[in-house]
N, C-alpha and C positions, 0 to 999 in steps of 0.2 A: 504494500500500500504506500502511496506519494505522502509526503509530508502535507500536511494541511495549508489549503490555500483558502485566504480569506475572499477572495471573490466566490468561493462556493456556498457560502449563506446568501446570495441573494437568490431569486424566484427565476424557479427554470432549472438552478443545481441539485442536485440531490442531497437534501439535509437530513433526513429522518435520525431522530436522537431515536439509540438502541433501550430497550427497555427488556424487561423478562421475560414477556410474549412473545414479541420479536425472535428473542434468541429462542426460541423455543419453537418456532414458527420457522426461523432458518433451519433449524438442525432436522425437522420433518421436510425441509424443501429438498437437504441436502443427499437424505435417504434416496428421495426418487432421480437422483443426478442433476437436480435443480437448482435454483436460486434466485432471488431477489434484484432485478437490477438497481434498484438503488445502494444495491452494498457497494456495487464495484463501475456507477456508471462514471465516475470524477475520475478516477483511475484510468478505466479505460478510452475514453473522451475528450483525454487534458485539453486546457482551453489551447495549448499552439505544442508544436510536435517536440518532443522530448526525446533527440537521440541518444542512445545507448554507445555508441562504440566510441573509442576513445581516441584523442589525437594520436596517431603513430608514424612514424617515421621509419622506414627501411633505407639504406643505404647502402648505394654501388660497390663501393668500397669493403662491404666488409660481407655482401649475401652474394656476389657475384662469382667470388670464389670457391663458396659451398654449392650454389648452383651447377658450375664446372665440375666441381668434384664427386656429383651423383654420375655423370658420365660412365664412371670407372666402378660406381658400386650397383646400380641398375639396369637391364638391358630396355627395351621403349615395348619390345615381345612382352615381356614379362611386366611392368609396369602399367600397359595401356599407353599412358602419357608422361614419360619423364617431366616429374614436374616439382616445382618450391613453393608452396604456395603459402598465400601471405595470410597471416594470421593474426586480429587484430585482439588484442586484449581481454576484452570484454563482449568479444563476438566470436569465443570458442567455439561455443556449444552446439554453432553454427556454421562453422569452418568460415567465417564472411571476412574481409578484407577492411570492409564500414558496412553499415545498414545491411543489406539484403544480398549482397555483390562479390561473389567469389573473385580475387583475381590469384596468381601464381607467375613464374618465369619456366618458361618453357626451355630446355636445351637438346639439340640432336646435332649427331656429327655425321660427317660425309659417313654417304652409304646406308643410314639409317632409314627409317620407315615406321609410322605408325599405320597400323589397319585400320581399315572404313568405320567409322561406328557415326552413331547418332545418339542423340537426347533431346529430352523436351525443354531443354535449359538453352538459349541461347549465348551465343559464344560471338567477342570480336578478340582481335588479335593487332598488336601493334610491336612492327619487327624490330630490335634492337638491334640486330647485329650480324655478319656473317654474310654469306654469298651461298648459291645453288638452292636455297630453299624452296619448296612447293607445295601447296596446296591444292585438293582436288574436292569441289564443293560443286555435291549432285550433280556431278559431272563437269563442271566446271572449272579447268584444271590453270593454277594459278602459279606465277611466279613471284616469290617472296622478297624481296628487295630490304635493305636497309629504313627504317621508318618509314616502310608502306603499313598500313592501315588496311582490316582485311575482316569482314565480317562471316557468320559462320552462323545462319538465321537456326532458329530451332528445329528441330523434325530434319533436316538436312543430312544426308550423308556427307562424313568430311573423312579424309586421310591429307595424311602431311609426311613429307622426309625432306632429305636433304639427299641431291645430285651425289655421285661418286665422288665426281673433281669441284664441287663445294668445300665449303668452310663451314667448322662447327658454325653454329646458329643457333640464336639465342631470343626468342621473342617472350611477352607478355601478355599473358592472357584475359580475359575479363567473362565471367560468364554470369548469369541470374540462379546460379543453383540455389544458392537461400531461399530468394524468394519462389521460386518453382518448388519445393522441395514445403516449402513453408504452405504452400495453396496445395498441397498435398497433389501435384500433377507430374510431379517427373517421373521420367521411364530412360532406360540407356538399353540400347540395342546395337550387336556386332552384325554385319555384314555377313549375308551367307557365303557369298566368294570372296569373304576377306578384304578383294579392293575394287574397288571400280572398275568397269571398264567403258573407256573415252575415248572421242574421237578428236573432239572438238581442240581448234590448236588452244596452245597457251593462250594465256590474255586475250581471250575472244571478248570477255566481258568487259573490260575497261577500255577496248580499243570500240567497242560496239557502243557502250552507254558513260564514257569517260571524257567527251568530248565538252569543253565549257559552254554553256548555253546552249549546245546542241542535241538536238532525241534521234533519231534513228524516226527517218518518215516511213516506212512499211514494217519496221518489227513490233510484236506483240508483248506484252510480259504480265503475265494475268498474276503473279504472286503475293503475298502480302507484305515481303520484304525487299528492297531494292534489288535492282537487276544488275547495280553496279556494286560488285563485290568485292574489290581491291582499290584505292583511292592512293596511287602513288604516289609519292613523297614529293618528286619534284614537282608536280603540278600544286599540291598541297604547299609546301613550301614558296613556289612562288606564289601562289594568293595570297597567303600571310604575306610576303611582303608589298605587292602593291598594294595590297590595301592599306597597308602601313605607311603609305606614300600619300595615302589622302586624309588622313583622319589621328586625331591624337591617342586614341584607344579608352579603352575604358580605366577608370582610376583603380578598381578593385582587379580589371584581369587583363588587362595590357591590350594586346590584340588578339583579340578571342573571335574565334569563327566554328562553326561545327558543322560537322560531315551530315548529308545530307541523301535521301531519295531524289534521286534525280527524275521519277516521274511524278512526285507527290509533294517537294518541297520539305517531306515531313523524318524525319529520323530515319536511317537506314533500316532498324529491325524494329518489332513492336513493342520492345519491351524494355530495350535502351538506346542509349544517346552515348553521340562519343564526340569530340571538342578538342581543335588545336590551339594553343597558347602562345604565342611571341611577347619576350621580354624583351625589348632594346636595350642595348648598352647603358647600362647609368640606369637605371627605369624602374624603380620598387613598387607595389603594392600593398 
């Protein structure tokens, strides 16, 4: 229970002073699996949102080493996902990162491979580091670039590796497992053939639906998450900067712009949002 807030005696909150009926009255509600919502509606209802998870800090410097160093103690076979994932304080119990929002650091070395699987959690991906990487989403077969940005809609079949003559690789994951998990909806499912099988060249998707201000006048895309699945760096990088060329930026988040459905306007997948930052030289928040 919340510590008492004196805005909860006025009209509309739930006041009811407990008496010996009352409790007597609860403890028969509680038999039948029941209860009173005025015991628990201030609790549940706070007047403005009350997060749980606590500021945390991870740093490069000192997780990117043990990241590296699962390499050599886990095979990606045998793990599913070689992965580090971020653990926030007071969002154990939940494996959550903040609020509802699993994130980890993903690593695979030349020649590796994870097998096709899927779940009801959706997944984006933003590449830290390394050369040969791939992804292959419902067919969709992706190449992974240095801080390309890369979504992985729900229900989707995904696999990822890394080329032979690649370089370890190193990306970031982000997925809604809490909250799927918490709506009591997720499901994880492997691939009957293990991996895809594609035709389609690489970067069909981004050279089809990655064009700025441009759609593709005869293709269709009937899904419910964007058809542009990889949003490379360099194009993203250079928007952050003209637009930094016209406008002071915001005082709280510099030059903030966020990735987008390019048929809808509206967020790439349904159930999160993903946002690039520029800090200029000299430029606090």
């Amino acid at each position: 229970m919340s510590a008492k807030d004196n805005r909860d005696d006025q009209l509309g909150r739930a006041r009811v002073k407990d008496d010996e009926a009352l409790r007597a009255y609860y403890d028969e509600l509680a038999e039948q699996e029941t209860g009173a919502l005025w015991t628990v509606a201030n609790d549940i209802e706070p007047w403005e949102p009350t997060p749980k998870s606590a500021p945390t800090i991870w740093r490069s410097s000192t997780l990117r080493p043990k990241v590296l160093e699962s390499l050599d103690l886990v095979k990606p076979e045998d793990a599913g996902r070689r992965v580090v994932f971020l653990r926030n304080p007071k969002r154990r119990d939940v494996s959550a990162c903040c609020g509802w929002l699993f994130s980890g650091i993903q690593v695979m070395r030349p020649g590796e491979a994870a097998s096709a699987h899927s779940h009801a959690a959706s997944a984006l991906r933003f590449i830290m580091e390394g050369a040969g990487a791939y992804t292959v989403v419902d067919g969709h077969r992706l190449t992974l670039n240095a801080r390309d940005f890369v979504i992985t809609p729900n229900g989707t079949w995904h696999e990822h590796g890394v080329l032979e003559e690649g370089e370890t690789s190193m990306w970031q994951d982000g997925l809604d497992i809490p909250l799927t998990n918490a709506l009591e909806a997720n499901f994880y499912a492997v691939h009957p053939d293990d991996w895809q099988n594609s035709n389609l060249p690489f970067d069909a998707s981004p050279a089809t639906w990655g064009a700025p201000g441009l759609l593709p006048a005869k293709e269709t895309w009937g899904a419910f998450y964007s058809p542009l699945m990889k949003y490379s760096w360099d194009k993203t990088y250079e928007g952050l900067q003209t637009y930094a060329q016209v406008t002071d930026g915001d005082p709280h988040d510099g030059i903030y712009m966020r990735f987008v459905n390019p048929q809808t306007g509206g967020h790439p997948m349904a159930t999160m949002g993903a946002s690039m930052q520029l800090l200029r030289e000299g430029e606090h928040t």
